[in-house]
C-alpha positions in Angstrom: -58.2 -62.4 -165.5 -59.5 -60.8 -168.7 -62.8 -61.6 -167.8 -63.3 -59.3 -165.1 -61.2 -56.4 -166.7 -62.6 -53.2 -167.5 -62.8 -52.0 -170.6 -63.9 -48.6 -172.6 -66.7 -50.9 -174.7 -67.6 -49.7 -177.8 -69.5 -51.2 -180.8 -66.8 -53.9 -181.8 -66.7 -54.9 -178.0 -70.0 -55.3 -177.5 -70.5 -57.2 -180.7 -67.5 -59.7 -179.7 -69.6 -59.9 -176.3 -72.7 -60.8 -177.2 -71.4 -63.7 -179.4 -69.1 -64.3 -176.6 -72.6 -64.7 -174.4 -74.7 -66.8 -176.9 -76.8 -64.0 -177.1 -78.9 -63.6 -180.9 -78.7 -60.7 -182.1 -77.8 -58.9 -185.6 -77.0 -56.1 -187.7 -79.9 -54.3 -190.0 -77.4 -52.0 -191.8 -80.6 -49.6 -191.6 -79.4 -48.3 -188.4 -76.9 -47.6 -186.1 -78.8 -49.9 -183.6 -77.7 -53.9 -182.6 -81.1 -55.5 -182.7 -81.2 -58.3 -180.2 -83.6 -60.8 -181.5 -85.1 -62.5 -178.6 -86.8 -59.3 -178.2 -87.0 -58.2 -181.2 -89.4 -60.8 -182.4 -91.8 -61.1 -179.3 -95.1 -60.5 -180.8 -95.7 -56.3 -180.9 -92.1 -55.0 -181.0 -91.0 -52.9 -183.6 -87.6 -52.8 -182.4 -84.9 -53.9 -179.7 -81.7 -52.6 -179.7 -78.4 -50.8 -178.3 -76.8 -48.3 -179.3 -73.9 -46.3 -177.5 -74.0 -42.8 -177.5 -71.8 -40.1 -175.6 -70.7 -42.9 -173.1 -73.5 -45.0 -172.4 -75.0 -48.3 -173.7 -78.9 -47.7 -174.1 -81.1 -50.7 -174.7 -84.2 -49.5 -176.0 -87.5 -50.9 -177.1 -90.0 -50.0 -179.0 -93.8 -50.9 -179.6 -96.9 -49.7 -181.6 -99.6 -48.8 -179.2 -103.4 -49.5 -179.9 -105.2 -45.9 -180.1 -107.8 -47.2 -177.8 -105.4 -48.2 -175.6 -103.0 -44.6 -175.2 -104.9 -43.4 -172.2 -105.6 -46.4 -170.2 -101.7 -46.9 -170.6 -100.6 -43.8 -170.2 -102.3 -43.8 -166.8 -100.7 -47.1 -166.1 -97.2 -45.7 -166.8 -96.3 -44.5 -163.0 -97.4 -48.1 -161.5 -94.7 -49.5 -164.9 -91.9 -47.7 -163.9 -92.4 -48.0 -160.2 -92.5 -51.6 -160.5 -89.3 -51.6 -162.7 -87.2 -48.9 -161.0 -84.4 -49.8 -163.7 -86.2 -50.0 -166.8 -88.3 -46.3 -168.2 -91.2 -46.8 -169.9 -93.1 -43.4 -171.7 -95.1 -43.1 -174.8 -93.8 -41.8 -177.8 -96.5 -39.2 -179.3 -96.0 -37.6 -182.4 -98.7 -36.4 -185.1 -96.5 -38.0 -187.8 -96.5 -41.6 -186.2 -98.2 -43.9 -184.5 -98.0 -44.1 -180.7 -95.0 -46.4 -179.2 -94.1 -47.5 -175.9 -90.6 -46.9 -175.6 -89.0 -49.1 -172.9 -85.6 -48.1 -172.3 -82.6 -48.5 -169.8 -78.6 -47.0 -169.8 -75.2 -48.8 -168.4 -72.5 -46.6 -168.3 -69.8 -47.1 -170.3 -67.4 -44.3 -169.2 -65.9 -45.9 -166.1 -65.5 -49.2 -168.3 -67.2 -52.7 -167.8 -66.7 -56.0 -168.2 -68.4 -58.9 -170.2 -70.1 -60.2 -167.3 -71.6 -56.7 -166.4 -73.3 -56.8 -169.9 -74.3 -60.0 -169.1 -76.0 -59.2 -165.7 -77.6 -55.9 -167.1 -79.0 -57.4 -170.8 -80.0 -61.0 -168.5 -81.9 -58.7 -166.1 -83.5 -56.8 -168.6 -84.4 -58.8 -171.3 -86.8 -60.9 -169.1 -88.3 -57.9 -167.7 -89.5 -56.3 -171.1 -90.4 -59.6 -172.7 -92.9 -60.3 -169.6 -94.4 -56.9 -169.6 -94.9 -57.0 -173.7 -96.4 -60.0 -173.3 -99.2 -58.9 -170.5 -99.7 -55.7 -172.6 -100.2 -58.1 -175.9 -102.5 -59.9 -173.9 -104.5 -57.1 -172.6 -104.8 -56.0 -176.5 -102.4 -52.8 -175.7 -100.2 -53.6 -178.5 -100.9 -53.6 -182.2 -99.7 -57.3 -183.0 -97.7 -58.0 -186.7 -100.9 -59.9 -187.6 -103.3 -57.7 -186.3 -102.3 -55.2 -189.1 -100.9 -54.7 -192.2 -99.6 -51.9 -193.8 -98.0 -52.3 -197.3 -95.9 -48.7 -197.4 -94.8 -49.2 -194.0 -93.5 -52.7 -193.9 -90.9 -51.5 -195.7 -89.5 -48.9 -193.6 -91.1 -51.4 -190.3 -88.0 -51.1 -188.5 -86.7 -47.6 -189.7 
C-alpha cells in the first residue's frame, strides 16, 4: 500500500526515489539541482537535473548551441514542441553566454505523488530528450565536449 500513497515529495523523497528506481544520478554540491546522469552525460549536455521549486518538480536540460546553428533551430522550435506536447524546448539567449537549448518539463508536487508517478514521468522523458539530443548532435546543432575546449570555463562547466 505505500507504494501508491501520496506524498508531499520534497528533496529527501525524491532522492530516496530515485535510488529506490535504479535510477543514476548524483549530487554536485555546486547546485541546488539532482543531476541525473544518463542524461547528463549524452554527448552536448551541460546539464540534467531537478529541482523543486514553489511546488513543482522541474526536470530541466540544458545544451550549448552551435552559433551557426541558432536560427535554423530556432525556426525548428514550433515543429520540437509540437511533436513533444509534454516536454518545452526554447533557446536560452543572453549576451553574457553562449546559446543553450533548454528542454524542460514540470510534475506537480502540490496535490502529492507517488514513486511510481516519478517513475512514469522521468521514464517518459528521459527517452524523449536523449533521442532528440542525439538527432540535434548529429545534425552538428550542438557544440559536443570534444568539439571544444575552454580552459576558464571547464571549471565552472556545470555552474
Amino acid at each position: 500500500m505505500e507504494n501508491t500513497a501520496l506524498h508531499q515529495a520534497d528533496f529527501d523523497i525524491v532522492l530516496r526515489w530515485l535510488e529506490e528506481l535504479g535510477i543514476a544520478h548524483y549530487l554536485c554540491g555546486q547546485c541546488q539541482g539532482i543531476h541525473i546522469s544518463e542524461v547528463q552525460e549524452q554527448d552536448g549536455v551541460l546539464e540534467s537535473r531537478l529541482f523543486i521549486d514553489q511546488g513543482c518538480l522541474i526536470y530541466s536540460t540544458e545544451a550549448e548551441v552551435k552559433p551557426s546553428a541558432m536560427l535554423p533551430l530556432q525556426a525548428e522550435l514550433h515543429h520540437i514542441n509540437g511533436a513533444c506536447a509534454h516536454l518545452k524546448a526554447f533557446l536560452d539567449i543572453t549576451d553574457e553566454d553562449p546559446v543553450r537549448l533548454i528542454l524542460c518539463d514540470t510534475l506537480w508536487l502540490s496535490a502529492g505523488i507517488t514513486r511510481e508517478q516519478l517513475q512514469v514521468f522521468l521514464a517518459n522523458l528521459m527517452p524523449v530528450k536523449t533521442e532528440l539530443l542525439d538527432d540535434l548532435c548529429q545534425r552538428g546543432v550542438l557544440v559536443q565536449a570534444e568539439a571544444v575546449s575552454h580552459p576558464e570555463a571547464d571549471a565552472t562547466r556545470l555552474h
